[in-house]
C-alpha positions as CSV (number, residue, x, y, z in Angstrom):
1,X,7.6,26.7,10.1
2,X,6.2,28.1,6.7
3,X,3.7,30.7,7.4
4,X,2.8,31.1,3.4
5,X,-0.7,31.6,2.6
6,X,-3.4,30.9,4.9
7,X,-2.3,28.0,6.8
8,X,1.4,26.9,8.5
9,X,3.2,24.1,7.8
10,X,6.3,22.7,9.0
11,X,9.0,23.0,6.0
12,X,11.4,20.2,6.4
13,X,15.7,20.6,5.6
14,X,15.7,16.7,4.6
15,X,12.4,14.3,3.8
16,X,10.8,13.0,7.3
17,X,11.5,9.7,5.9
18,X,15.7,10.4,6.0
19,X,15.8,11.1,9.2
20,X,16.7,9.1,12.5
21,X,14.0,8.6,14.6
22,X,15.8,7.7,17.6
23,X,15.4,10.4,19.5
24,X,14.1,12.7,17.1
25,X,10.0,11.4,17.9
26,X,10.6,10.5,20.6
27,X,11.4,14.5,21.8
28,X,8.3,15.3,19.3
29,X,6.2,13.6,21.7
30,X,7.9,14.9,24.6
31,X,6.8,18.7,23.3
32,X,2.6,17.4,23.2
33,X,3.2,18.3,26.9
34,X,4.5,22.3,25.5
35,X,1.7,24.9,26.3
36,X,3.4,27.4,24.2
37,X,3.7,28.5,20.3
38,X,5.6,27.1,18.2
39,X,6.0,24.1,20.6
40,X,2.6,23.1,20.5
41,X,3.2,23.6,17.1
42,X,6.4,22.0,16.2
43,X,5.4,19.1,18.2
44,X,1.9,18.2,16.8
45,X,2.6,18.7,13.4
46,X,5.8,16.9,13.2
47,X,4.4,13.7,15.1
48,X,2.0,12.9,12.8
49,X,4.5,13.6,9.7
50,X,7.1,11.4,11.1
51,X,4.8,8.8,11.7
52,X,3.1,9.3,8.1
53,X,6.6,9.4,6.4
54,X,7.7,6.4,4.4
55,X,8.6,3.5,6.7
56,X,7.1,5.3,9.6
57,X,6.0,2.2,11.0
58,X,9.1,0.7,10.8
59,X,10.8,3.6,12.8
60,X,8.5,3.8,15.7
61,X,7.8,0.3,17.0
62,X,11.3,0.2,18.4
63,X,10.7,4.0,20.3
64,X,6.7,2.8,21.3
65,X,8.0,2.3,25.3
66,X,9.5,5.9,25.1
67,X,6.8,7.2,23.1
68,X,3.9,6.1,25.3
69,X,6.2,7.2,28.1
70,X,5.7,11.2,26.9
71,X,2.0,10.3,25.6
72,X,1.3,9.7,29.3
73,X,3.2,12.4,30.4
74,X,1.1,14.7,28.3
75,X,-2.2,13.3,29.4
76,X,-1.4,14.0,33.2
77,X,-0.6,17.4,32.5
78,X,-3.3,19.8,33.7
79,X,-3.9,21.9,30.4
80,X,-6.5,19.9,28.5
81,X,-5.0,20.9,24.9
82,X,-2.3,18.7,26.1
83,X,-4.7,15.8,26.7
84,X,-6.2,16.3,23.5
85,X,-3.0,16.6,21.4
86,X,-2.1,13.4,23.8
87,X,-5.4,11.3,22.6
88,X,-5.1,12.5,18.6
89,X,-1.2,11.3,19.2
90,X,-2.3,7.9,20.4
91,X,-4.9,7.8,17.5
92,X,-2.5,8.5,14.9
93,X,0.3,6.0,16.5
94,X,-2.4,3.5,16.7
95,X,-3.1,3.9,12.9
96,X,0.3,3.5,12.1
97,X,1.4,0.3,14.5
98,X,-1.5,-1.2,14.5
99,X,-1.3,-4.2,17.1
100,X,2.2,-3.1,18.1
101,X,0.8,-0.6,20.5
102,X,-1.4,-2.9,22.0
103,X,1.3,-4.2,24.7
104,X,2.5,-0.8,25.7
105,X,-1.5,0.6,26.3
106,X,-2.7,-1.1,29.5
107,X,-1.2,0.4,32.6
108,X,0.1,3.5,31.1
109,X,-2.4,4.9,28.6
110,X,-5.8,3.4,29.5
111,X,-5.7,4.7,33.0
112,X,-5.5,8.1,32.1
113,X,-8.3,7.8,29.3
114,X,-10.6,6.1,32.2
115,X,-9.7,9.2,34.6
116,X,-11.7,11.4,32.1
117,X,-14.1,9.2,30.5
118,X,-17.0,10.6,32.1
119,X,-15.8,14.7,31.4
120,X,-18.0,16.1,28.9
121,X,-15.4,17.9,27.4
122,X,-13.3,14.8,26.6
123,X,-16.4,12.5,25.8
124,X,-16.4,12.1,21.8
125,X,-12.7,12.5,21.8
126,X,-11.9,9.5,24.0
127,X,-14.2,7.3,22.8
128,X,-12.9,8.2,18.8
129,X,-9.5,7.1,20.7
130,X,-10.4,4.0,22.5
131,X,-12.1,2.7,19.2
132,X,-9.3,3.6,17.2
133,X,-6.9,1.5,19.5
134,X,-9.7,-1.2,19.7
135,X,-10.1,-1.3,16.1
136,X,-6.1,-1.4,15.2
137,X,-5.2,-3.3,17.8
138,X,-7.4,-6.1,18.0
139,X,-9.0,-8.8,20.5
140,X,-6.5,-8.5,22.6
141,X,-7.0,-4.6,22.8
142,X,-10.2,-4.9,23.4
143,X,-9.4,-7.2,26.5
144,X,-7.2,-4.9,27.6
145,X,-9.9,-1.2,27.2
146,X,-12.8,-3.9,28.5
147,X,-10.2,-4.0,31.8
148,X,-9.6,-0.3,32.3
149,X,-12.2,1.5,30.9
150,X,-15.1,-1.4,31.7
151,X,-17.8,1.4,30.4
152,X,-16.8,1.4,27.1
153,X,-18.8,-0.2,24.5
């Protein structure tokens, strides 16, 4: 972590890009379930860098069953800054797969979202998420929120 100036960064040995993926974001997404600093930290911040690296995309589809794996894992925890680390992670994976999260969203992910739908707290958030997944992931994501979270519009 790089604590210069008025906001931290993570400061990287070798370019996200270089790196193996396998497990290395898959354990990044494993820590969105950590409560405490620099974990929550660590975690957050190197997600979305790994997945906005240079072939990102490439590097993750393989990992999405053991990604969405933690991603769930994180949303049943009972600290809600996990749930909302959990729902920008799924937004930010969405953006970067596109329809190739679609098939590993139904049972796992959408359940969770639907548990909370109705908490104020969670409100904007979720829906930001589910339209995020609907718009990158197509008809057939749509099908699949219309299914489990049949409120949504």
């Amino acid at each position: 972590i790089d604590h210069g100036g008025v906001v931290s960064r993570l400061q990287w040995d070798r370019q996200p890009q270089d790196l193996e993926y396998d497990p290395l974001l898959v354990t990044v997404a494993n820590g969105l379930s950590e409560t405490t600093h620099p974990f929550v930290f660590v975690s957050q911040n190197a997600f979305r860098e790994l997945l906005e690296a240079q072939d990102g995309k490439k590097k993750a589809i393989p990992l999405l069953g053991q990604i969405v794996r933690e991603l769930r894992r994180a949303m049943l925890t009972q600290n809600d800054d996990n749930f909302i680390a959990a729902l920008n992670a799924i937004q930010q994976l969405s953006a970067t797969v596109g329809e190739a999260l679609t098939s590993h969203i139904g049972s796992s992910l959408l359940i969770q979202i639907n548990k909370k739908y109705f908490n104020r707290k969670f409100k904007q958030l979720i829906t930001e998420t589910l339209t995020t997944l609907e718009r990158n992931g197509g008809p057939k994501a749509r099908q699949l929120i219309k299914q489990k979270v049949p409120l949504f519009s």
